[in-house]
N, C-alpha and C positions, 0 to 999 in steps of 0.2 A: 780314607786315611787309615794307616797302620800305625799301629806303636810297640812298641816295645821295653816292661819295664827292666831296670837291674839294681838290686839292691844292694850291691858292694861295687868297686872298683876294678875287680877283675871283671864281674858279670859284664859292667859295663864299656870293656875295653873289648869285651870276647866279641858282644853286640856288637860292636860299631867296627870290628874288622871284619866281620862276617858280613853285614851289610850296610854298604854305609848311609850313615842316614841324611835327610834334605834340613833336618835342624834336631838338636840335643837341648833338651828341658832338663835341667842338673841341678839339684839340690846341691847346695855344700856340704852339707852335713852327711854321713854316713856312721851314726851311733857305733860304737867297737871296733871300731877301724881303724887300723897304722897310719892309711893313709886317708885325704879328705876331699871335698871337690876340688880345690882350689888345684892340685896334684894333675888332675884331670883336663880341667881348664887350662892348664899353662902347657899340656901335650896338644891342647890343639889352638895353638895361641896362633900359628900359622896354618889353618885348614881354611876352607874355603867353606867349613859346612858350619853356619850361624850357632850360639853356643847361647841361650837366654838362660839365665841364671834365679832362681826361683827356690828362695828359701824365705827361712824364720828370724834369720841372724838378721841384725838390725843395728849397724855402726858406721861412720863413716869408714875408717879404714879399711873394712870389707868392701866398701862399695868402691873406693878406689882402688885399693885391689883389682878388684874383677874386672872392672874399667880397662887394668893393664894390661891383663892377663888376655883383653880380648873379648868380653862376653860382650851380643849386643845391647841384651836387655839385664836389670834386675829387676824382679817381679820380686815384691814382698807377700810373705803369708800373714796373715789368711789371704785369699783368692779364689773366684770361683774358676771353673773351666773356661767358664766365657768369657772371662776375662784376659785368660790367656791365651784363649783361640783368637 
């Protein structure tokens, strides 16, 4: 297994046109940033490559949100690795 992280929204547009990935672990959250997951999320709301969603935020309207937007999973934090794998 390979990963790759990116800590803003450009890193992580640069990643996933350089190689595309088999699935995207995406935090909503990116602290100081214009833009935010959900930005992200609704770019590949039509991809073929699964988009599981895995933050802190904890509201309904987020989770239907992301619902729409496409994600398959929302994974809340805390979470271990294993959990996730």
């Amino acid at each position: 297994m390979e990963a790759e992280a990116a800590f803003n929204i450009p890193q992580a547009r640069a990643a996933i046109a350089r190689k595309k990935p088999d699935i995207i672990l995406l935090d909503l959250g990116f602290p100081e940033q214009a833009e935010n997951g959900f930005q992200l999320l609704a770019e590949h709301n039509q991809s073929p490559v699964p988009v599981l969603v895995f933050t802190a935020q904890e509201n309904f309207i987020d989770r239907v949100k992301v619902a729409r937007l496409g994600a398959r999973v929302f994974l809340q934090k805390p979470i271990s690795t294993g959990q996730v794998m």
